[in-house]
Each structure stands twice: as C-alpha cells, then as structure tokens.
N, C-alpha and C positions, 0 to 999 in steps of 0.2 A: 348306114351310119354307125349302129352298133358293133359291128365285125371290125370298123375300122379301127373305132376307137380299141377294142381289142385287142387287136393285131397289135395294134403300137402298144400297148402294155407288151406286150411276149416278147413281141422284137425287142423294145426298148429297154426290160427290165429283168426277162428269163432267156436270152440267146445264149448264145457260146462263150462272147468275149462280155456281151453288155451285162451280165450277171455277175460278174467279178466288178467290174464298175457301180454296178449299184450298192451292191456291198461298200464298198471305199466309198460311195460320197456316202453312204450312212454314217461310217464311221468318222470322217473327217467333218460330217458335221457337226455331227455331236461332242467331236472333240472340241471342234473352235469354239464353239455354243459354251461349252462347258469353262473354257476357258479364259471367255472373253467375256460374258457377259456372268450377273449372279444367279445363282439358284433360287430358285421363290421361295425355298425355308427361309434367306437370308433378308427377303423385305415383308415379312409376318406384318399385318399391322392388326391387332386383335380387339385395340380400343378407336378402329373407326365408326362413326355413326350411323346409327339404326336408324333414325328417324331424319326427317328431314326441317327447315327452319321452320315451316307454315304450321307446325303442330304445336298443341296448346304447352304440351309438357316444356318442350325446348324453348318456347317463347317465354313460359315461369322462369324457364335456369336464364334468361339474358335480362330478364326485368331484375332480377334475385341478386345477378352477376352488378349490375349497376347503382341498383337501388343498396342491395345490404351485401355489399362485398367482403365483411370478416364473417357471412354465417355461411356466404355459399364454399363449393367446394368441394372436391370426392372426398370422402368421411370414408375413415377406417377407423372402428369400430375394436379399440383393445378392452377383451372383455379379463378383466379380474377376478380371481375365483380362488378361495379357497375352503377346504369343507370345514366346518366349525366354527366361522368364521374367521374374516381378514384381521390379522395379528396386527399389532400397532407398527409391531417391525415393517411389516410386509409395507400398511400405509408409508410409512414414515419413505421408503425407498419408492414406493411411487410418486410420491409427492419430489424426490430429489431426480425422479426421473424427467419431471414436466417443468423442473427448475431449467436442468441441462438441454432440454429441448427450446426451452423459452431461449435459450443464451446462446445456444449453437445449434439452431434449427437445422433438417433434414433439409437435403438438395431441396427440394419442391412444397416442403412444409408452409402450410397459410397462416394454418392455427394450431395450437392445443389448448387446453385448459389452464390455467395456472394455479392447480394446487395447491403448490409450493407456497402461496401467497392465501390460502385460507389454514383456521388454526384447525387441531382435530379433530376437534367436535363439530366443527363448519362442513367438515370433510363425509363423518359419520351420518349426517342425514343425506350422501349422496348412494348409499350403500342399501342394497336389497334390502327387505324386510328383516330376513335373516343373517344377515350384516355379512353373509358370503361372499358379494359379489359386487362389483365395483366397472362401471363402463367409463371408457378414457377416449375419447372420440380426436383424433389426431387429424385435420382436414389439410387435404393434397390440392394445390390448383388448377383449376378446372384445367380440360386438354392435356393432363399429364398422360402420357400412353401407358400403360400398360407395364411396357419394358422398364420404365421408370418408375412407375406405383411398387411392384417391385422388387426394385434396387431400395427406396427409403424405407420399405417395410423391410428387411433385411437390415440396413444401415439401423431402425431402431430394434431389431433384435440384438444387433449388437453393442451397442451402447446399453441396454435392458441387463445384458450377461455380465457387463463390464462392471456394470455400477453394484448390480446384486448380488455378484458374486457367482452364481447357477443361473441355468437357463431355463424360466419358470414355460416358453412356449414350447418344451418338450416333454412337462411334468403328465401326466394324465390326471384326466380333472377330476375321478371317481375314487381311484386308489389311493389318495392319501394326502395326506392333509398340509402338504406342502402346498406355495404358491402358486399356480397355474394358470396361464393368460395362454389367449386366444385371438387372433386378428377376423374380424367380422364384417358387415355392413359395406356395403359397396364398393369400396377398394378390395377388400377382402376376398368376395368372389368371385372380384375381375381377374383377381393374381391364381386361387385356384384355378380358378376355369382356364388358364393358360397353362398353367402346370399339369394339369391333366391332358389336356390338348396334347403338351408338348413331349410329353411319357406315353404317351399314347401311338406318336405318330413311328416310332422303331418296330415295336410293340404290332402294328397293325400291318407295316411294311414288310415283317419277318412271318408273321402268321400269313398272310394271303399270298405272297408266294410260296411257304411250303404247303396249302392245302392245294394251290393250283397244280404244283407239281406233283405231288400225290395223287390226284385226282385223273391227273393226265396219264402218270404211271400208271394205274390201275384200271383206265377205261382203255388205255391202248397199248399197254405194256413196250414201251418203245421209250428209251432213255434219250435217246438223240427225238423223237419227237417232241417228247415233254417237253424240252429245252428251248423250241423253235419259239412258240407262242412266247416263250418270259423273255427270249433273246429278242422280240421283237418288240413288246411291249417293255424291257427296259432300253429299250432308244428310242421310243415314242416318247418315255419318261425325260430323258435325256437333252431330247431335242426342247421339249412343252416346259419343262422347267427353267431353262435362264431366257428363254422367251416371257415365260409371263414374271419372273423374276426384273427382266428387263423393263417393258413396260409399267410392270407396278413399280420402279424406280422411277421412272418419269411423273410416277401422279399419273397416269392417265386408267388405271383402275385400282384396285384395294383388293389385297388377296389377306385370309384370315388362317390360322390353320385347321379349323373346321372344316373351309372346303378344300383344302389340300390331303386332309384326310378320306373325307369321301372322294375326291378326284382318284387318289390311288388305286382304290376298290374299283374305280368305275373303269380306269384305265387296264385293270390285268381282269375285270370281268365282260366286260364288252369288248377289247381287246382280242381274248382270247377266243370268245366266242368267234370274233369275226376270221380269226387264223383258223380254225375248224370246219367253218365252212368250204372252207378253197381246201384246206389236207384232208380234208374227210371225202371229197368228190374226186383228188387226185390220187387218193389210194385204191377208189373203188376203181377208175380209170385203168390204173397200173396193173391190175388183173384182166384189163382187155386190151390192151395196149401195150406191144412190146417196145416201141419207141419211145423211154421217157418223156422227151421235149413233146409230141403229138401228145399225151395223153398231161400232161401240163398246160401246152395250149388249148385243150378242150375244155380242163378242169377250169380256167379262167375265162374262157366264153360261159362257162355253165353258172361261175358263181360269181364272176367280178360286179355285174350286175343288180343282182341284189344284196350284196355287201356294200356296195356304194349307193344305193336308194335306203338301206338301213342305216348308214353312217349319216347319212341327207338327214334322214328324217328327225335320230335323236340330236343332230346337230341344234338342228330346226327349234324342235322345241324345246332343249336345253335353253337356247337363243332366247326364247318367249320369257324370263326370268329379264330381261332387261328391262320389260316393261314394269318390274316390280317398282313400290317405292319403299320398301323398306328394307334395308344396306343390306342385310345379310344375304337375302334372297336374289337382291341384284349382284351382289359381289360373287356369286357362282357362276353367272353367265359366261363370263368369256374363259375362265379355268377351263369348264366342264365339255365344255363345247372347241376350245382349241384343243384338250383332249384326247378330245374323241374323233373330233378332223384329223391330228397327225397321225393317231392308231388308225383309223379308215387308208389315209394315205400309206403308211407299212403297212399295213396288211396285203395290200395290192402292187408296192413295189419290194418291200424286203423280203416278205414271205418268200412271192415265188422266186425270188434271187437265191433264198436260200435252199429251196424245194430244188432248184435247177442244179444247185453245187451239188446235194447232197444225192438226188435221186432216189433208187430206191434202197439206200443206206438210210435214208430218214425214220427207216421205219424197223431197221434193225431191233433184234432178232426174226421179228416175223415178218420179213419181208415180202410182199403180194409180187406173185407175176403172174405170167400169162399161161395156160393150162399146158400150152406148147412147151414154153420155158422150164415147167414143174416137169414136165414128162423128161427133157434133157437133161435134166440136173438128175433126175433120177437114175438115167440112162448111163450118165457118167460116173454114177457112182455106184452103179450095179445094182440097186436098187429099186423095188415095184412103188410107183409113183402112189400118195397120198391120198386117201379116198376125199376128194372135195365135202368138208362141214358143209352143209347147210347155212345162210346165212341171213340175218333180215329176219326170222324170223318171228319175232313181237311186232317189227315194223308190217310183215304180210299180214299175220293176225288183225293188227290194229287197221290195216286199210281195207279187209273185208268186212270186219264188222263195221264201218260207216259206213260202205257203200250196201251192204244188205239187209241193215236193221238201220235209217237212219235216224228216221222218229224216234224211235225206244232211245236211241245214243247222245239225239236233241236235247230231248225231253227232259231224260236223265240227269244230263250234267248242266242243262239250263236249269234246272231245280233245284240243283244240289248248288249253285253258282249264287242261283239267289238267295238262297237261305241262309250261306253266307252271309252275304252280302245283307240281309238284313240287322245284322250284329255290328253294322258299322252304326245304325242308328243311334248307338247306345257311348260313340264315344265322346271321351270327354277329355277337354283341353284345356293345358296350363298354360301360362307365362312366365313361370316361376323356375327362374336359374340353380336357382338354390335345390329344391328338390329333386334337380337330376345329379345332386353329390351322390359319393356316398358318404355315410350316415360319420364316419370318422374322419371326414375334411374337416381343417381348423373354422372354417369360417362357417361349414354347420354347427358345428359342436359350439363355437359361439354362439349361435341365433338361438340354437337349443336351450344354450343357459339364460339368455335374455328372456327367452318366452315362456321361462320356469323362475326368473326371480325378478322381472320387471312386465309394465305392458308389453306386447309384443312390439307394437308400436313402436318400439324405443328404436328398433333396427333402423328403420328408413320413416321417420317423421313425414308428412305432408305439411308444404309449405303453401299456404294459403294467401296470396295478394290482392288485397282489392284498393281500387283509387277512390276516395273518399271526396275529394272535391271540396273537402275542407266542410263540408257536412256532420252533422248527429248521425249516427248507426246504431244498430244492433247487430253488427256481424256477427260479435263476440257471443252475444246470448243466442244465435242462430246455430253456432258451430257448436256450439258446448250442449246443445239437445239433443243434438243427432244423438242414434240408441248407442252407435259403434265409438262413440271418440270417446277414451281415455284422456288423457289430458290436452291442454289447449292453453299454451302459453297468452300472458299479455301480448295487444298488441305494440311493433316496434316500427317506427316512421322510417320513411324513405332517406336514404341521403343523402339525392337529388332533388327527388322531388318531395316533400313532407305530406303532401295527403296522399300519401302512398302507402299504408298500413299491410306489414305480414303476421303472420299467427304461425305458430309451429301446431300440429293437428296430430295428436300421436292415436294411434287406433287400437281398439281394445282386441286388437287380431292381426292372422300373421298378417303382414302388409306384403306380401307376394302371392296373396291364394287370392282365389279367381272371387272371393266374396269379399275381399278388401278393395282388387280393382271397381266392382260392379259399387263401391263406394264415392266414386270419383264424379261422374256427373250430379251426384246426390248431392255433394260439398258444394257442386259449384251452381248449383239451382240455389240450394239453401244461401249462401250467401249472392247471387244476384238478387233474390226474393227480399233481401233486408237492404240492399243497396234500392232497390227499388222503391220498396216502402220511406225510404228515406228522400224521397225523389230524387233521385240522380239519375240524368238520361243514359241510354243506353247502358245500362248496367250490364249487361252481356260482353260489352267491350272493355267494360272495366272490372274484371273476374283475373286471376290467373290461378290457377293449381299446377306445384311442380309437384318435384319430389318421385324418386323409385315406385312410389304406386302409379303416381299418373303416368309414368314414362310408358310403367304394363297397358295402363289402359290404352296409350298412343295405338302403343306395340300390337296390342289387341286389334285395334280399330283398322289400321292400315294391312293386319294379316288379310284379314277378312277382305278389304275392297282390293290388297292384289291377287287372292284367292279366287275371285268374284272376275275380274280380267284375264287372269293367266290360263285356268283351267278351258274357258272358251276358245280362246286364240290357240293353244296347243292340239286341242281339237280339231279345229279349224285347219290348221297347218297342214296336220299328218291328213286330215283327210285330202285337200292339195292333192300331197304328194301322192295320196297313193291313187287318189283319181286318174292326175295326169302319169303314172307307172302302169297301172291296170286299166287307162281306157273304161273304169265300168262304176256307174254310180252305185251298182246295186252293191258288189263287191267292196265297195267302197264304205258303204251303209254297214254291211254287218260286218267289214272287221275291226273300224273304229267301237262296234257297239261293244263286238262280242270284249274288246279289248277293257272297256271302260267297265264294264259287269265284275271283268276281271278284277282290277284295282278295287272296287267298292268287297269285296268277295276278301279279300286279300285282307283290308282295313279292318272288315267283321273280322275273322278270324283271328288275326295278329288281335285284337284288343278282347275278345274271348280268353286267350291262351293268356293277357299279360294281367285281363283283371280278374279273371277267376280262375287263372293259374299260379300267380305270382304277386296277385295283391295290388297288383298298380292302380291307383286311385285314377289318375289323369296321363295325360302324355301329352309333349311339347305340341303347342298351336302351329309348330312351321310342320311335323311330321306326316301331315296329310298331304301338303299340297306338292313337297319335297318328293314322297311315296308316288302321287300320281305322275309328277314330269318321265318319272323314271322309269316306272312299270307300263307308263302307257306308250311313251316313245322304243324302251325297252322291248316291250312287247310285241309291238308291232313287226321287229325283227325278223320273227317266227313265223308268225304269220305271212311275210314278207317272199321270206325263204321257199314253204311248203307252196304259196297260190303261185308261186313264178315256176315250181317244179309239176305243179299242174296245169298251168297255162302253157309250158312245154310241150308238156305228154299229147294235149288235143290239138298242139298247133303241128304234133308230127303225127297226127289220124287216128290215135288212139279212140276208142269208145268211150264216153263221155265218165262214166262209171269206173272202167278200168283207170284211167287218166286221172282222178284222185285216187284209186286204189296206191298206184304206180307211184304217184308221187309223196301219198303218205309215208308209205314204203322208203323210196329213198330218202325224206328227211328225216324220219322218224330217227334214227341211230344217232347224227350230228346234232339234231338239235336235241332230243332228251341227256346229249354228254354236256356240250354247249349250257345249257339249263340247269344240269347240274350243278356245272361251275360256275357261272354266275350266280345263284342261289348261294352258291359255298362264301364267293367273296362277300358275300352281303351280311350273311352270315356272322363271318371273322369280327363285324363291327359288334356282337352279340358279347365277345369277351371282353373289351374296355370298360372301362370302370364310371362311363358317362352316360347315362340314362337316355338321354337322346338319341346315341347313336345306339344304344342296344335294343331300343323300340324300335328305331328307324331301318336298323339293320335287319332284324325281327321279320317286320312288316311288309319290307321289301322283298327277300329273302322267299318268304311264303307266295307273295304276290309272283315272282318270278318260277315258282315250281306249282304254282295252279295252272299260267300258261302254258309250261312244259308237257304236263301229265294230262291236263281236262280241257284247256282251251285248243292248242295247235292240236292235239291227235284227235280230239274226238266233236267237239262244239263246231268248229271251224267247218272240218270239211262234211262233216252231218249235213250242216246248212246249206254249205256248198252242192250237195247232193240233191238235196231237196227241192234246190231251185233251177237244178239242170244249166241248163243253155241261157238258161234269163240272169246266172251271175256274171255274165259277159255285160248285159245290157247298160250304155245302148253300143258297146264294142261290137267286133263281132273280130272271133279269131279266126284270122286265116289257117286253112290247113296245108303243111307243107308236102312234100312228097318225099317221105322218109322208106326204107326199105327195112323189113323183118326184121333184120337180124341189128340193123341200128337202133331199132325201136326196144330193142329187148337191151341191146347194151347201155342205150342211155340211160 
C-alpha cells in the first residue's frame, strides 16, 4: 500500500513530462486564485469578538446598550496636556472643538462632552490637580470596526489642526509647553494595535525570507537550492491566501492580522523544514545514484512519509484550537492549519517537480555525484580525482555517544530539561493590551499621563448594574468601601426599565494589571451582598459588571478553561497519530513525554532570559498555550523523522544499536539545518515592536533549538537505547532482506 501510494507521487508528479505539468498547474493556480478571489490582507477584521454572548462582561455591554444608551459606547479617550499648565487659549479651542463636533459629529460619533456649553471656570474643575491636563472622552458606537474607529479618529485630527491652527497630536508632551493631546482608552489601543500589526506585517515578511535565504545560503551554499524551499513556500502562500481571503468573505471564519502574521513565520518555517527533508536525502542519494530520477524516487519513498505524518499531525493539532472559545485563539485554526496542509501538499508535489527539472544543477556549485562520475569528470579533464571529505561527522559522533554511554546522555539532558523547566513555575501572565506597546505609542503616552494626573481609573471606568426591584440598597455605600475604588458616581436609572441603577466605579489602579482584574468578582459579591441584605431574590441574577476590566477578567476566565481542553486534546491527538504511524505504545509514551518536558523547558527559559534579562514583569495569558500547539506539534516532527529513520535501519537487519546509531547519523545534518531555521523564523518575530510576538517569538524560537540540539540527538534516542526491542512494544518490526552494500547506502 505504501510503495503504491509512492509510486503515484513519482510517476504523477517527478516523471519526464508530468513534472513540467505540475509546475503549470502550480502556477495557473495560483494565478486564477490570485486573480479571482481576494487576498486575506484584504478581509482583516481586527475588531472581531473575543468573548462570546453567555459572558458576564458582554452581557453588562447589551444591558448598558439598552438601559443607558448615551453612556455606552467605544470611548476614546483625548487626553490634554500641557506643561505649566492649560492656557485659557488652549481651553478656549477645545471647548470650540466639542462645539463643532456637537454640530457636525464624526461618521460614527455617539457622544462628546459639550464643553462648549459650560463657562471656564465650570470647565477648570475638570482639569488635573495641576491644571495640566484635561481628558475629552469622544464615544464611538458600539460595533464600529476598527477600520472605521480609525478613519473618525483621523477625521477629528483633522478638524483638531483646522480649527487650532497646529497639530497639538504631534507636539511631544515633555519638551515644551505647547499644547499636546493624545488619543487613549479603548478606541485608542484598538487603532494602535492595528497600526502596529499593520507596520509590522512588510517588516516581518521581508526579514523571514531574507534570514531563510541566508541560512540556506550558508548551511548549503547553493543559490538555486536556497531559492527552491521560498519558491515553494511562496505558492503555498499564494495559493492559502485568497482561499482564506475567500472564505473570510463569506463570514464563514474571521481572519485578524495577528494570525496572518504568525501564519507567515509558520508557512516559510515549517515549510521549509518540510522541503529539506526530501533535498537533504536526495542529495545524499545523488552520491550513490547516477540516475537522477531513481535516486529521486528513493529520496521520496525514504521521506514522503514522514513529511506527511508531520504535516498530519501539526495539522491535527493546530485543528484542536477550534475547540477554543475565545475568538482569537479559535480564529487561528483554520489559517494555521490550511497552511500548513497546502505547504505539506508542495512539499510533496512542487518540490520534487522541481528537484526533477533541475537535477543535479539544484545544488550548483557543489554538485554531489557518484565516486564513478567524480572519477570521469576528473579523467576528462586530466586531473587526479578529489580525495573524498569525510562526512556526517558530529552526526557519527552524536550516534555513538547514545548508543554507548546512554544513561550518562539520559540522565544528562533529562536534568538539565527539567531544571528548565522548573523556571516556568515562576511565570506570570497579563491580560493587558496596553503593556505590550511600546513605551511611545500615543495611547500609552495617554494612560501614562492619566495615571500621573488623574485616578488611573479614569482610563476604562467599571460600569456597575444592579436591578433594584424598586427596593431601599446600600450598593452605593458597598461600592464606595471597597479599599481599590477611587471614585463612584451617583446612581443613574434605567431607561427602560427604572429599577435598573448603574454606577461608574473608577479604580484607584491601572485598570488593565492583573490586580485590577482580580477586582471584578469582589465588585460583584460586594454588591450582590447589599442587593441581598436588601432582600431581593436571587441577587446573583441581578448583578452585572461591564466595562474593560471585566472584559480582562472574561478574557482571563475563558483562557484558562480553553487552556484546560486544548492542551489535553492536542496530546491526545499526536499521540493517535503517532500510535497508529509507529505501531508502539511504548514509542508512543516517550516521545509525546520527551516532547512536552521540551515545551515546559523552553517556557522556563524564555521567561528567565525575558525577566531577569530584560525586565519583563509578565507576558500575554495566550503565549503559553499558543507556545505549546506549536512546539509540541512542531516537535514531534523531529522526532517523527529520526524514529522512522531508525525503524528503517532494523526493519533492513541492522543491529539494534547500530540502527539508532545509523539513523541519528543520517538525520542528524537535516534536521539540526531544518532546526535551525525554523528557530530563525520564530526568531524574526523578536524584532517587531509588539511585545507579544517578541516573547512569543522568544519562547518558541528557544523551544524549537532545545529539540534540535538536546531532545531529537541525544534524550530521544538515549531512551530509545535503553529500552531496546520493548520501544517496538506491542509492534514488532519486521525484518526485511536487504543486502550489504544497500544497507550501507541507505
């Protein structure tokens, strides 16, 4: 069954004529693709939801939405600032600013203040202590996207420059004592956070193919090879973009550019890896084989295999991300995973189409032939043929030392794995968007001045609802003791229903740190406890907390419980597959384990190097679980590659010993390049200017070059050593009847 399916790849996609044909429908597909449907830049949607309806926060914003529809609203946050304070002038032109907004509101505009309509001294008690500062809260309506938040934040810069004459949202707020305003608060870092995203994505697209190329230049010094793996991964690109472009047109998924950013990294790092696998065994072939197409057909019996059980697997559990229920984490699934299926599919039919055009010109200047060939070429050109280099050498090294010290090699780096890995114990996770700016985005540099000349609080208010039932309370005296609340407006009645009372709850702290969240069930105990005392039944059902802190805490709450699903199932999966691939539960056991040691290994270290190398306090709540899908499906790759290259070795009569030796040996070169570069792509996310993806990238990055260097050469087959003939169990490998001199060539 194997050979068959084989064969028909070689015939069907590296023969004489069907090789030029596979080529052409690559390119005709990706032509029409390109042509006919959109690019997935083109249906971005960055302000789709995170949370779903059944959550307490989303259920505040539709009671909020109903009951008091002039206070709900996305809020952006213009903060006023000038040093010495705000001049009468300055006032005098804000105030004509909220006049002309009142008259001629912004496309999407709900609310602003109306100033304009208090005298100046009405105006001066809304001003910092040190009368520097001035916040102007302009509210957007609810569901406005992103693209549109914006355009009206843009629309009042310019109306801002028109009426004042200068552009105060260009002044710097430190050097001088002109006027200087800042856009903040929820609208605010919706708009950066897509501006970064969107600067980002050239940026990341330009750097990870020139280090791929680089990398490939220098590990195999061949120009036409380097080019092969980006020629093939930019038509996997080609093809996977107005596909999911398409689809996300229909509504039938939500693409963000978050994951279109990591989708790139993932497409030219596992991508490439998987094109290295199949040229890295058809260059070793092309030195024993003077018929290219025979040592091409062998090269694709030897690797097409587990290339497509590693495409399978992180398919697999990329897939397991659907189970999430929180948007962002489910909105990767079908990206990441259509992906990685179209790259698996070229790998297996572009590649060898293109291995078959080019032969052994792929590998130009140094092209491998066969000792026969090297001796004729010498012959013909009157010269004494080339003493053969030595080759494989760290790979022969690294396969004797497992198989004759394996305990010491175990022990070793299962020590040095877990000691790691003890360092994850120690991390610590935000929810807080804002903290992965940097420090000179406008909508930091606003919160900065908020949380220096007002409560913090003032940023994202908590909006507090309770149904009163036409009862006496004490909410108000509940809310206003808590140790954290800053201010606590009167309450304001519903304006459907009237015993419907909200409170604004400003916090005497930032209201995105994980000790403002851990605030939010405490609000809402404390006022059920005074709806109670009050007797009204089920006071639990009559609570709501919205507002940006509780949206964290949602956000918080649903990490964790698809944290708590996904990491099992993903487990779960690759073990599956590699059961039913390897026949062997025991095989099965240790390299799911060895894999997952890895990732926790990876986690310590990355947050060692970010908080006691670089001061990082926390790191985003999604970078763990994002870290695991990757490194553990990623991983298993490797793994994947070296036990199929030693389940080879014994199944052609090898001695049990030699047969990992043999097969450390031959992986060992493709996959520490392979390793490499994937590490490198993960890398590249280390220079963006987004703290999420520089941890993320970080973390991964490290996670992928522990498997390369300590898990696949030395953990793996250690164990594998160890347990002899029982890492079959309950398999049992047949042994075939291979002769000498093919056992050496294989």
């Amino acid at each position: 069954m194997r050979s068959t399916w084989l064969d028909w790849i070689v015939k069907v996609v590296a023969g004489p004529k069907s090789k030029w044909i596979t080529l052409l429908v690559w390119i005709a597909l990706t032509a029409c693709l390109t042509m006919l449907l959109p690019a997935v830049g083109d249906e971005e949607n960055n302000g789709a939801a995170n949370l779903g309806a059944n959550r307490p926060s989303v259920q505040a914003q539709e009671l909020a939405a109903r009951e008091f529809p002039g206070q709900e609203g996305i809020p952006a946050l213009v903060v006023w600032h000038q040093e010495g304070g705000l001049s009468e002038q300055s006032l005098n032109n804000i105030r004509k600013l909220t006049e002309t907004l009142t008259t001629t509101p912004l496309p999407n505009q709900a609310f602003v203040p109306p100033y304009f309509q208090l005298p100046l001294p009405a105006l001066l008690s809304s001003l910092s202590e040190d009368q520097s500062t001035l916040v102007m809260p302009v509210l957007f309506h609810n569901g406005t996207e992103e693209d549109w938040l914006q355009t009206n934040v843009e629309k009042l810069k310019q109306v801002t420059t028109t009426l004042f004459g200068s552009n105060p949202y260009d002044v710097k707020i430190k050097d001088t004592s002109m006027l200087s305003a800042r856009v903040t608060g929820p609208a605010g870092i919706a708009i950066d956070a897509a501006d970064l995203f969107k600067n980002a994505d050239v940026a990341l697209l330009l750097g990870t193919v020139l280090l791929v190329l680089v990398l490939l230049l220098l590990i195999y010094r061949s120009p036409v090879l380097a080019l092969i793996p980006l020629v093939a991964v930019g038509f996997a690109y080609g093809v996977v973009s107005p596909i999911l472009g398409f689809i996300a047109s229909r509504g039938w998924i939500t693409v963000d550019s978050q994951a279109i950013s990591i989708m790139t990294v993932l497409l030219f790092g596992a991508g490439t890896d998987y094109c290295l696998f199949l040229i890295a065994r058809y260059r070793k072939l092309l030195t024993e084989e003077s018929d290219r197409g025979v040592a091409l057909k062998r090269s694709i019996e030897d690797s097409a295999g587990a290339i497509a059980m590693s495409g399978i697997t992180v398919v697999l559990a990329l897939l397991a991300l659907l189970l999430a229920e929180y948007g962002s984490y489910h909105r990767f699934a079908i990206p990441f995973s259509l992906a990685i299926l179209i790259m698996g599919v070229a790998s297996l039919t572009l590649v060898p189409a293109l291995l078959a055009i080019l032969g052994r010109v792929s590998f130009f200047p140094f092209v491998p032939r066969t000792p026969k060939m090297i001796l004729e070429r010498a012959e013909r050109k009157g010269k004494k043929p080339p003493i053969a280099k030595p080759t494989e050498r760290y790979g022969r090294w690294n396969g004797d030392v497992v198989t004759r010290r394996p305990w010491t090699v175990a022990l070793l780096t299962f020590f040095l794995l877990a000691g790691l890995a003890v360092g994850s114990s120690g991390v610590k996770v935000t929810y807080d968007l804002l903290s992965s700016f940097p420090k000179d985005i406008p909508s930091r540099e606003g919160f900065t001045l908020l949380a220096d000349k007002f409560e913090p609080g003032s940023l994202a208010p908590i909006q507090v609802m309770v149904d009163t039932k036409g009862k006496t309370h004490h909410v108000s005296e509940a809310l206003s003791t808590l140790p954290f609340t800053g201010e606590l407006s009167q309450p304001v009645k519903g304006k459907v229903n009237g015993d419907i009372q909200a409170y604004e709850l400003k916090l005497k702290i930032n209201p995105y740190s994980n000790e403002a969240v851990n605030t939010i069930p405490i609000i809402r105990q404390a006022a059920i406890d005074a709806l109670t005392k009050a007797g009204i039944e089920s006071p639990e059902h009559k609570v709501w907390v919205g507002g940006q802190t509780s949206d964290q805490y949602d956000t918080r709450e649903v990490s964790k419980q698809d944290t708590l699903t996904i990491i099992p199932v993903v487990i779960g999966l690759i073990a599956l597959l590699l059961l039913a691939y390897l026949r062997s539960l025991v095989a099965m056991a240790y390299l799911v384990l060895t894999v997952v040691l890895s990732f926790f290994s990876a986690l310590g270290l990355g947050w060692l190097i970010l908080h006691y190398g670089f001061g990082v306090e926390s790191i985003s709540g999604a970078i763990p679980l994002y870290s695991f899908v990757f490194l553990v499906a990623l991983g298993e790759d490797y793994n994947i590659f070296m036990i199929s290259s030693i389940w080879k070795k014994v199944k052609e009569g090898l001695p049990f010993k030699d047969a990992v030796s043999q097969g450390v040996t031959r992986t060992g070169a493709v996959i520490t390049s392979a390793g490499i570069i994937l590490a490198g792509t993960f890398a590249v996310l280390t220079t963006l200017p987004i703290q999420v993806l520089v941890h993320f990238g970080l973390i991964t990055a490290i996670g992928v070059l522990l498997d390369t260097f300590l898990v696949r050469p030395f953990l793996v087959p250690a164990i594998t050593v160890l347990l002899g003939k029982h890492a079959f169990w309950p398999g049992k490998l047949e042994t075939q009847t291979v002769s000498g001199k093919q056992r050496q060539e294989s």
